[in-house]
N, C-alpha and C positions, 0 to 999 in steps of 0.2 A: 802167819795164821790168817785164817777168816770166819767171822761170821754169819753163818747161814740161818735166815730167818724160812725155818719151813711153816709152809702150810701144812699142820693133819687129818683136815678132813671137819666134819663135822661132830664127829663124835666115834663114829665105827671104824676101829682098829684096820678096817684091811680097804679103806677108803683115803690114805693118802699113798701117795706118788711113788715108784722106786725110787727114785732118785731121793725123796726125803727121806725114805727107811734106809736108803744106803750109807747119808751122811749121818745120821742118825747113831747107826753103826761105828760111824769112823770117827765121831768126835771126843775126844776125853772129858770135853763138859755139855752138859743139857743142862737149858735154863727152859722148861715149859711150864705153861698157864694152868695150873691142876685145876684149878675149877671148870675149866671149860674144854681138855684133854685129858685124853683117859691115861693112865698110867700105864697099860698095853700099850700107849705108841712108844712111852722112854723107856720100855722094858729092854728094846733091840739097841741099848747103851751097851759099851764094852763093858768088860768087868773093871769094874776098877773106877769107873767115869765117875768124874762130881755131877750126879743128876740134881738140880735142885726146882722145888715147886717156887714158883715166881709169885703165887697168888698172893702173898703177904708181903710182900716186897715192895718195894719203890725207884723208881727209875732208877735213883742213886746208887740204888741197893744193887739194881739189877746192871749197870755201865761198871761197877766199880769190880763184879766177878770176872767181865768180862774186859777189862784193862790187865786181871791180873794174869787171866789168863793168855793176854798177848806177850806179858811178858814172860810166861811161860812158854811162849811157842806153840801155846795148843787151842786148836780151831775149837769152835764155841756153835754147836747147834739149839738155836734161839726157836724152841718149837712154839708156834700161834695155832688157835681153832680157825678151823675154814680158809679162807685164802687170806695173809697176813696183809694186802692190797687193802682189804676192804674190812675198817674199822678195827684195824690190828694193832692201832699203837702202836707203829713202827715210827712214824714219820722222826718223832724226839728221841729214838734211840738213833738212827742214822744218823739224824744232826751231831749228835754227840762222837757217832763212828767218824764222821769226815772232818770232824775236830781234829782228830788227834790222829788220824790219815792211819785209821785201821781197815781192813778192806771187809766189803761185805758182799754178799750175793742174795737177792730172794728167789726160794724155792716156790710155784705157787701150788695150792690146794684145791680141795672140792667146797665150793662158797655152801652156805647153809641152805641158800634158796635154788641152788641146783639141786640138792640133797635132798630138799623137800619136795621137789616138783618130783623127782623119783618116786618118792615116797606114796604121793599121790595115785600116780599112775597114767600123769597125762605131760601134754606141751605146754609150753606157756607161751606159747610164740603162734593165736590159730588163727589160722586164712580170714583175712577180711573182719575179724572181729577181736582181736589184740595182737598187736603186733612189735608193741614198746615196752621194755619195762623200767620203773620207776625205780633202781635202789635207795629209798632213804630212811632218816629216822626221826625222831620227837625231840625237843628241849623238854628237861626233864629236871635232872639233879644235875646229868653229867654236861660236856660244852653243850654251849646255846647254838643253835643253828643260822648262817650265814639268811642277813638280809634277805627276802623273794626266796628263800628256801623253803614255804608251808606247803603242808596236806593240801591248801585251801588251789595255792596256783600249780601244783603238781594234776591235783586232781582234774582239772580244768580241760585237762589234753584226753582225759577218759583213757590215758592209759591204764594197765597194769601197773599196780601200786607195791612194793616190797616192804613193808614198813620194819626196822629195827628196833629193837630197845624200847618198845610202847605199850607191851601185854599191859602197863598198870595205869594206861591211860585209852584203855578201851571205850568211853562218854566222850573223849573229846574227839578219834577217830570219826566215831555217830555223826558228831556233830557237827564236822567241817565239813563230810561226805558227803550225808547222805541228802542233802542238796544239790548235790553235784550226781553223783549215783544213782540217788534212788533208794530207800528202803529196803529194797529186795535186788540189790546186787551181791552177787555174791564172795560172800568172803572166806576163806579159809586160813585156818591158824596152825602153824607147826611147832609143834613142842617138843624143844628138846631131840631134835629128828636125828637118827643115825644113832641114838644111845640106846640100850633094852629098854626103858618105860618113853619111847617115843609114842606120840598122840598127834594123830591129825583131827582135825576139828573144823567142819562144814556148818555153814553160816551163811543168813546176810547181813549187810546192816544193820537191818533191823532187831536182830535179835541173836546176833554173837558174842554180844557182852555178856547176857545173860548166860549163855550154852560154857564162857570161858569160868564166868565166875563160877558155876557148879562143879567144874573141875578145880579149881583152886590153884590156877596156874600164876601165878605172877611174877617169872624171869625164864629167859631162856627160851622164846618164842618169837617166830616171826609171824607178820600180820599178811594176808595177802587181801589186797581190793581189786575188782577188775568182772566187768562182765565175762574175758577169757576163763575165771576161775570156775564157773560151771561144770561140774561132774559131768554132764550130759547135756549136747545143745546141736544143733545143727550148724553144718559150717560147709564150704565148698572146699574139696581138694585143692591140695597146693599144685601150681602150676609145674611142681620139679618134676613131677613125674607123669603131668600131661602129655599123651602122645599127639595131643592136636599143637602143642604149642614149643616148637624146636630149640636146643640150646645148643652151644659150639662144639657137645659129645653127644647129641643127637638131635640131628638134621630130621626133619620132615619125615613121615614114614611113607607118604604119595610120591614123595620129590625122587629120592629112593627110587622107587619101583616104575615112575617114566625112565629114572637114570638107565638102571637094570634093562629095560624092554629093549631101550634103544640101541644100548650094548650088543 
């Protein structure tokens, strides 16, 4: 047997992968995250599957369905929100997998902060004014964050900032930033993105704590910092599809046409 840890997306049913809706399909157990996956994705369970919601569970809880079902012979689709790579609490089940030499595979997903950038309606990658992005998140309640891991030296490179797990710690965001930023840099907040009461939420610095607290959001948001987040801004075209400037699938368009004459 094997365990597939799918990614499904953010939230919107028709946002993860064939391949995850395939195995999805094919497995006789689902173990997925109900709070953070909709029940439409383990709907496409056979009949018959042990679907079970993982949200009350515990590693323990969650390795020991999944021992019994090896010895059952039957493969175990392990479904996570967004891509199971990035902050999916996999790392301590695998260790647990390669204990006891059960085999696994991960499926990957649509991360949240793709999902949002959709959502928006823009790039997060623009010519000459952000061109990096920062995935990270806050010490909070849950782990603490690795030494040289703050807001404060991330911030420092004026990349694009993706901040996780922090909507209830919006004052201290302010406060590392906008030193660094600027007051009126702009920030945007995604809530909840890919689900039906999804909420985008335009900002800067200076006053997206406020705009967040009137909505009464406090889980299930990402933070975004970065002068790229601009709804509107001037920027030069990207060089890809310069005709002044040649790549290995298109050569010069003068160089071309002396070739051409001389022919």
């Amino acid at each position: 047997m094997t365990v597939y840890f799918i990614g499904a997306g953010p939230g919107d049913p028709d946002l993860i992968t064939v391949k995850g809706r395939r195995l999805i399909e094919h497995c006789p157990v689902c173990l997925f995250a109900g709070s953070l996956v909709p029940e439409a994705v383990v709907a496409y369970a056979p009949k018959g599957a042990r679907v079970m919601d993982t949200a009350a569970m515990t590693l323990t809880d969650t390795h020991r369905e999944i021992v019994e079902a090896h010895q059952r012979g039957e493969d175990v689709a392990r479904v996570h929100s967004g891509d199971p790579s990035l902050y999916g609490a996999i790392a301590e089940q695998i260790r647990k997998l390669k204990a006891e030499g059960i085999r696994f595979e991960i499926i990957p997903g649509v991360s949240a902060y793709a999902a949002a950038a959709a959502a928006m309606g823009q790039e997060l990658t623009v010519p000459e004014v952000a061109q990096s992005l920062v995935l990270t998140r806050m010490s909070m309640q849950s782990t603490s964050m690795p030494a040289g891991e703050t807001l404060e030296n991330f911030g420092r490179s004026g990349a694009t900032l993706v901040i996780h797990l922090a909507i209830r710690n919006m004052r201290e965001i302010e406060r590392q930033l906008v030193p660094l930023y600027g007051a009126g840099c702009p920030v945007v907040v995604a809530y909840r993105v890919g689900w039906p009461d999804q909420m985008i939420i335009r900002g800067t610095l200076g006053d997206i704590r406020l705009k967040v607290r009137k909505q009464k959001i406090t889980r299930t948001a990402l933070v975004f910092v970065g002068p790229g987040m601009a709804e509107t801004q001037d920027f030069v075209d990207s060089a890809l599809y310069d005709p002044a400037k040649p790549h290995v699938l298109r050569p010069v368009v003068g160089v071309e046409l002396v070739e051409e004459h001389n022919t």
